[in-house]
C-alpha positions in Angstrom: 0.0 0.0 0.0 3.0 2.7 0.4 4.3 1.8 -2.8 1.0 2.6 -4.2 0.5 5.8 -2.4 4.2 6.8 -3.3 3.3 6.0 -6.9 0.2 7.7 -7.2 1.6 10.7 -5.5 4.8 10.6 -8.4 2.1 10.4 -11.2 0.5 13.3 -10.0 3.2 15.6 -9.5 4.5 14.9 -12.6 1.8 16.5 -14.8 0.9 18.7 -12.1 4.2 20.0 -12.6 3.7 19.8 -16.7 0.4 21.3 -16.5 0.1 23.7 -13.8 -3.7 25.7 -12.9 -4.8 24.6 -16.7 -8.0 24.2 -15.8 -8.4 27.6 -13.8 -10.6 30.7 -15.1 -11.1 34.0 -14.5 -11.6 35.5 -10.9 -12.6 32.4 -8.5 -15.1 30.5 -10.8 -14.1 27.1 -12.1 -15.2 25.4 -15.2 -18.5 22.2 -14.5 -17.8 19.3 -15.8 -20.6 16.7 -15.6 -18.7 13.2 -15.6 -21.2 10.4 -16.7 -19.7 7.1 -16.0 -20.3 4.1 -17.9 -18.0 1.5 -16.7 -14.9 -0.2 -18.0 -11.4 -1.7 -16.5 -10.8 2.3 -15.1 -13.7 0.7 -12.7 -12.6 -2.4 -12.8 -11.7 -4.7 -9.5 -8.8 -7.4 -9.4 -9.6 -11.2 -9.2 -7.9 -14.3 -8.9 -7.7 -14.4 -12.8 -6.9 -11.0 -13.8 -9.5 -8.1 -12.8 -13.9 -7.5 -13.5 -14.9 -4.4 -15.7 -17.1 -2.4 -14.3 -17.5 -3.2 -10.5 -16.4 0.4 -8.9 -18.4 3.6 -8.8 -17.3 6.3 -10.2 -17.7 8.2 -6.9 -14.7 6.2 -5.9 -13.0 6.9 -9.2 -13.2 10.5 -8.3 -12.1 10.1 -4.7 -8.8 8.5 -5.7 -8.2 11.6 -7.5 -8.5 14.8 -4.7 -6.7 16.8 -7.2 -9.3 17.5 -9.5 -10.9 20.0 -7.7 -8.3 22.5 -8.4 -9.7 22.1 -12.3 -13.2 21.9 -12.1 -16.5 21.7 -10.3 -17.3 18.4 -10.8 -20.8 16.1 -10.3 -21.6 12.7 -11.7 -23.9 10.1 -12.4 -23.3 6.1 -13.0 -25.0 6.0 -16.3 -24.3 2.2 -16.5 -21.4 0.2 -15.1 -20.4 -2.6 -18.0 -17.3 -3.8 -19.7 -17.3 -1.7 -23.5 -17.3 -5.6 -24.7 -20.9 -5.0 -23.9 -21.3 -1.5 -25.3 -24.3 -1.3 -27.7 -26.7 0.4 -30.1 -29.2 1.4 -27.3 -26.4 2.2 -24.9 -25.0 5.1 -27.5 -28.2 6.4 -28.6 -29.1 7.0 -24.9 -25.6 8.2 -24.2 -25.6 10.6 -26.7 -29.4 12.1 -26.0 -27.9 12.5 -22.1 -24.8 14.5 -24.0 -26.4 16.8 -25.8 -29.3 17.3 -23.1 -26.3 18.1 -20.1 -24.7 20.6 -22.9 -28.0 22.1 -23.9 -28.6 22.5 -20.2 -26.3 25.4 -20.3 -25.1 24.4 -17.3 -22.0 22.5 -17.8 -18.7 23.5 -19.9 -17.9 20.2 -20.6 -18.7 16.6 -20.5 -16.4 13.8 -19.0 -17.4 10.2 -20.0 -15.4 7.3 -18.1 -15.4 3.9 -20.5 -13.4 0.9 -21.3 -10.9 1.2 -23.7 -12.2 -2.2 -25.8 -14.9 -0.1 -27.1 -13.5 3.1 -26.7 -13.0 4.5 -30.5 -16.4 3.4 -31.5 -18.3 5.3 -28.6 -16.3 8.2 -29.2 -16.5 8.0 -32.8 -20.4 8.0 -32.6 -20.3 10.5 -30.0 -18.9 12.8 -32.4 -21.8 12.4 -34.8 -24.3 12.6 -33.0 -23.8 15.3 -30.2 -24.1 18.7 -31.0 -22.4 21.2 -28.8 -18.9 22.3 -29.6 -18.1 22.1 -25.7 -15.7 19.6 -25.4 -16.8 16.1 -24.4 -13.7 13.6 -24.0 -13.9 9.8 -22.6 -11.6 8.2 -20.3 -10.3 5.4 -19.6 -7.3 2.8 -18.4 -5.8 -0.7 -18.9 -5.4 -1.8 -15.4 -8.1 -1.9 -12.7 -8.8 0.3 -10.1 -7.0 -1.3 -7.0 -4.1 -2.2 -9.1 -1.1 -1.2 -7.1 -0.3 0.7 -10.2 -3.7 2.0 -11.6 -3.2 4.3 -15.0 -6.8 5.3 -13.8 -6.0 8.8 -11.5 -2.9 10.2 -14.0 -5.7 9.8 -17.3 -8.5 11.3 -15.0 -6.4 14.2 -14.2 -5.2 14.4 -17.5 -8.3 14.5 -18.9 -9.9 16.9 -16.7 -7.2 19.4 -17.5 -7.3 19.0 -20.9 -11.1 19.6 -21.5 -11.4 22.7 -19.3 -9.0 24.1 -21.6 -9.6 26.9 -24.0 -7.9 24.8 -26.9 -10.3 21.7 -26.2 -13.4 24.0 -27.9 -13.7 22.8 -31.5 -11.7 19.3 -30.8 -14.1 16.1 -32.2 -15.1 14.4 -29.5 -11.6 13.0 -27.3 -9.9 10.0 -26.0 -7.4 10.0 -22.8 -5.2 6.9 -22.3 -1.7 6.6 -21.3 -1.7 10.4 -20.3 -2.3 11.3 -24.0 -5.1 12.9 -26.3 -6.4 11.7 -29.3 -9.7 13.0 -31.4 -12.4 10.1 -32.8 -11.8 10.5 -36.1 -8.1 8.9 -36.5 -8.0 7.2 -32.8 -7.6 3.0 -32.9 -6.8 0.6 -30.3 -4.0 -1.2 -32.0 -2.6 -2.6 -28.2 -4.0 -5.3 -25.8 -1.7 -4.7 -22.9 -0.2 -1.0 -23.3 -0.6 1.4 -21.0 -0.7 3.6 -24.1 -2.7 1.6 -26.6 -4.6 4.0 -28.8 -2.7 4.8 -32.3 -3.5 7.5 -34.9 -4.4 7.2 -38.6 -4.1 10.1 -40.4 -8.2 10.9 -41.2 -9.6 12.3 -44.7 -11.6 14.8 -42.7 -11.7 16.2 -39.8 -15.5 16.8 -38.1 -16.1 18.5 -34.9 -19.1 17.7 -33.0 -21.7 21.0 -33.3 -24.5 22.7 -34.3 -23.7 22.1 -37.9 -22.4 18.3 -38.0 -23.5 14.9 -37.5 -27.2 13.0 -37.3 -29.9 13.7 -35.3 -31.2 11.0 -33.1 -33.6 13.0 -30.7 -36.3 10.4 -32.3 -34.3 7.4 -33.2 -35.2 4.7 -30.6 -32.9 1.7 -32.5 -30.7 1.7 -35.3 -30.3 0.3 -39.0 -28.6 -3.2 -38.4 -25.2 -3.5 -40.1 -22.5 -6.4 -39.7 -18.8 -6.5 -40.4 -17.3 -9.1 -42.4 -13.6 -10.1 -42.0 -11.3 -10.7 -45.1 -8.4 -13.7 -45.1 -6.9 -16.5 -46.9 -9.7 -18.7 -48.6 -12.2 -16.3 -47.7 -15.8 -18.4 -47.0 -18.9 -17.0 -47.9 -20.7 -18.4 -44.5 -20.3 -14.8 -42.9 -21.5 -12.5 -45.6 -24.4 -15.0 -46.6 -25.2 -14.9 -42.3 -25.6 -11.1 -42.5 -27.4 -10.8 -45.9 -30.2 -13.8 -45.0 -30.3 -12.3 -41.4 -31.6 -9.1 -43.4 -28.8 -6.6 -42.7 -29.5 -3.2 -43.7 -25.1 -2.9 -44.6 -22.7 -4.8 -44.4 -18.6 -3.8 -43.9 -16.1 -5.8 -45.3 -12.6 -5.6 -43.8 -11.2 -6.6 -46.8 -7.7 -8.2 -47.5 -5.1 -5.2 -48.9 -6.5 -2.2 -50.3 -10.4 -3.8 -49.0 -10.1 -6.5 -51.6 -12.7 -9.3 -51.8 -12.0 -13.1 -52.9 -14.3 -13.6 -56.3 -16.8 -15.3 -54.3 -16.9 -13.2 -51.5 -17.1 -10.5 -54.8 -20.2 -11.9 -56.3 -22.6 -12.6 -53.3 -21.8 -8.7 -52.4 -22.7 -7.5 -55.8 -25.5 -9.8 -55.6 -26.7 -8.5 -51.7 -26.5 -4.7 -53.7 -28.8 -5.6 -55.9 -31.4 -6.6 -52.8 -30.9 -2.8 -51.7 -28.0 -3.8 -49.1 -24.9 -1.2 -48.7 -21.5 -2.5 -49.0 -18.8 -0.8 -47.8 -15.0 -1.4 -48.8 -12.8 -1.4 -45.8 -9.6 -2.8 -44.8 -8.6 -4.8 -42.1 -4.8 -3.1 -42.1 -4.6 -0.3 -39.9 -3.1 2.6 -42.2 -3.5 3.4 -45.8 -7.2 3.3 -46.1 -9.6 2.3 -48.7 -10.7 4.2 -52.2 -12.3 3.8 -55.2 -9.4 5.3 -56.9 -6.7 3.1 -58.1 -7.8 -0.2 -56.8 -9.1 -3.6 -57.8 -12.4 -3.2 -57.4 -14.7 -1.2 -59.3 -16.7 0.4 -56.6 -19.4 2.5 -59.1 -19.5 -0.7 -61.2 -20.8 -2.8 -58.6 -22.2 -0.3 -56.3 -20.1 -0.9 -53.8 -19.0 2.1 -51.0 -15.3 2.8 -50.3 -14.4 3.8 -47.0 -11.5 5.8 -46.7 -9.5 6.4 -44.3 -12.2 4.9 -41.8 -11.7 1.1 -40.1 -14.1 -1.1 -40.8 -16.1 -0.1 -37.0 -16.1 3.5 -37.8 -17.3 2.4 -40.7 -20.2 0.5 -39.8 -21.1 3.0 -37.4 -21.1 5.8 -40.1 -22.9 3.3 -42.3 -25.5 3.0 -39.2 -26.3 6.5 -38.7 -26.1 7.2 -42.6 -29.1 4.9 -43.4 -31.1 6.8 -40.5 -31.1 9.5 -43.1 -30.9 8.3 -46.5 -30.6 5.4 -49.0 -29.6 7.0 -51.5 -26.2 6.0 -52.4 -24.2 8.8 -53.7 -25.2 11.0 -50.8 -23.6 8.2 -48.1 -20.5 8.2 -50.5 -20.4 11.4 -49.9 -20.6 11.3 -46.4 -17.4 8.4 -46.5 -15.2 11.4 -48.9 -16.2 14.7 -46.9 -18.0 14.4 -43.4 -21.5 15.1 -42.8 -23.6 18.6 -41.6 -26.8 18.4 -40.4 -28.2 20.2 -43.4 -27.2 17.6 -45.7 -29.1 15.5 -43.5 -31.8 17.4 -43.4 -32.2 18.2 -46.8 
C-alpha cells in the first residue's frame, strides 16, 4: 500500500508540474464538468484471474483523484457500469441524447465520460456524430483496474480533466485520454491489448467536430439500422456475408484483405446482396493506408459498392449505421465516407 501511495503521489506531481492551474478561469469561478460514467477496467476490481470491468463507482473513481478539484467543479452520475465488450446500439443512442441534453442545459462547460478502452473509439466515434455542442466532451479510460497497485486510472483522470477545461479543447471532435495522451475520434484506434498507451492515430480524410452544424440527429431514433462486419483472409468463406445478408442486414462492412479486396466469391454474393438494396462498404482490415475507389481492384461504381477511406471497418459501420437513418440514397452516403457530414445535408 505505500508503494501505491508513493506511486500515485509521483504520477500526480509529474503532470501537475507539466500542467500547472490549466483548468483555472477568471476571478474564482471554475469550469463544470458533468462526468457520466459508464464503466470499463478504469472501474474495474482485481480477481484471482486478472481483474472485473465495471465493478467500482465512479464516486470512488473521483475520490482516488482529490486533485481534480483545483480544475473543475465536478458532479456525476453512474450511467451504466459494463465492460465496453458489452457497449451497444441502445447504450450510444441514450448516451448521446444525455450528452447533448447536459450541454443544452447550459449548465455545464464540458462533459467527462469514463469507459473501457475495448470499445472506446467506437463510442467516441459516434459520439462525435451525433452530439451537438462544440463544448468539449472527452472519454476516459485505463488498462489496469482500479485497485491495481499501479492503476493508470488517476494520471488519465487528471489528464483529462485538465485537458477539457482548456480553452484549446473548444472545437476538438469528440476525445480519448489513455496513457496520459489525447487523441480525437476521427483517427483514434486501439492497436494494443496490454499498453498502458494503446490508442494509435491514422491520419483521417476529414476532420469533423461535434456542433450545431455536423453529424445526425437522433432525438427520435429509438434503435438503429442493423449492419454487420465481415472479415477478409486467406480462402475467404462466404458463410459470414451469406449470415448477414439472409439475417436481413441493412449494410454490411467488409474488412477486406489489402486495399479492402474481396475473394471472387466473396465479390459476387456482395454484388448480388447490392442488388437486394443492401450497402457495401469497402474497408480494410490493415490499420493505415485506407480504402478508395481510386486506383484499386475493385470497381466500386460498377458494382455499387462504398469505399471507405480512411475509416476502419467499425467506424465504418457506425457511419454506415447512422447514414441509413437519413438516406438510401447511395451517392449521398459516399459522400458522407469522402467529406463528413452537416446536419443540413441531413436534413435536406
Amino acid at each position: 500500500m505505500k508503494h501505491k501511495f508513493q506511486f500515485f503521489v509521483f504520477l500526480t506531481l509529474a503532470v501537475l508540474i507539466i500542467a500547472p492551474c490549466q483548468g483555472k478561469t477568471s476571478g474564482n469561478s471554475l469550469p463544470k464538468v458533468h462526468v457520466i460514467a459508464t464503466g470499463g477496467t478504469i472501474a474495474g476490481t482485481s480477481t484471482d484471474i486478472g481483474y472485473e470491468a465495471g465493478k467500482a463507482s465512479i464516486e470512488t473513481i473521483l475520490q482516488a483523484v482529490p486533485e481534480l478539484t483545483q480544475y473543475a467543479e465536478l458532479d456525476y452520475e453512474q450511467f451504466c457500469n459494463i465492460g465496453s465488450q458489452d457497449m451497444n446500439e441502445a447504450i450510444w443512442l441514450s448516451l448521446a441524447k444525455r450528452v447533448n441534453q447536459v450541454l443544452e442545459s447550459g449548465l455545464y462547460d464540458a462533459v467527462l465520460i469514463s469507459h473501457g478502452t475495448d470499445t472506446m473509439e467506437e463510442t467516441a466515434f459516434f459520439l462525435n456524430l451525433t452530439t451537438h455542442s462544440p463544448k468539449p466532451v472527452i472519454l476516459v479510460g485505463a488498462m489496469r483496474p482500479s485497485d491495481a497497485e499501479d492503476a493508470d486510472g488517476p494520471l488519465n483522470m487528471l489528464k483529462a480533466v485538465q485537458t477539457i477545461v482548456s480553452p484549446d479543447a473548444v472545437g476538438k471532435e469528440v476525445m480519448c485520454c489513455l496513457g496520459g495522451r489525447i487523441y480525437e475520434a476521427g483517427s483514434a484506434f486501439k492497436n494494443d491489448t496490454h499498453s498502458l498507451n494503446p490508442i494509435s492515430e491514422v491520419p483521417a480524410d476529414w476532420h469533423l467536430p461535434h456542433n450545431a452544424n455536423t453529424g445526425f440527429t437522433i432525438d427520435s431514433l429509438e434503435e438503429l439500422p442493423e449492419v454487420g462486419i465481415v472479415y477478409g483472409y486467406g480462402s475467404n468463406s462466404t458463410v459470414a456475408l451469406e449470415a448477414l445478408v439472409n439475417a436481413g442486414c441493412q449494410g454490411i462492412v467488409f474488412a477486406g484483405v489489402g486495399d479492402g479486396n474481396l475473394n471472387q466469391a466473396t465479390l459476387d454474393l456482395a454484388s448480388q446482396a447490392v442488388q437486394k438494396g443492401i450497402m457495401i462498404v469497402r474497408s480494410s482490415r490493415i490499420a493505415y493506408g485506407g480504402v478508395y475507389t481510386e486506383g484499386g481492384e475493385v470497381d466500386d461504381e460498377k458494382l455499387g459498392f462504398i469505399a471507405s477511406g480512411s475509416l476502419n471497418a467499425q467506424k465504418s459501420r457506425i457511419l454506415l449505421m447512422l447514414a441509413l437513418t437519413a438516406t438510401h440514397d447511395i451517392d449521398t452516403i459516399r459522400s458522407y465516407f469522402r467529406h463528413g457530414v452537416s446536419t443540413q445535408q441531413v436534413n435536406e
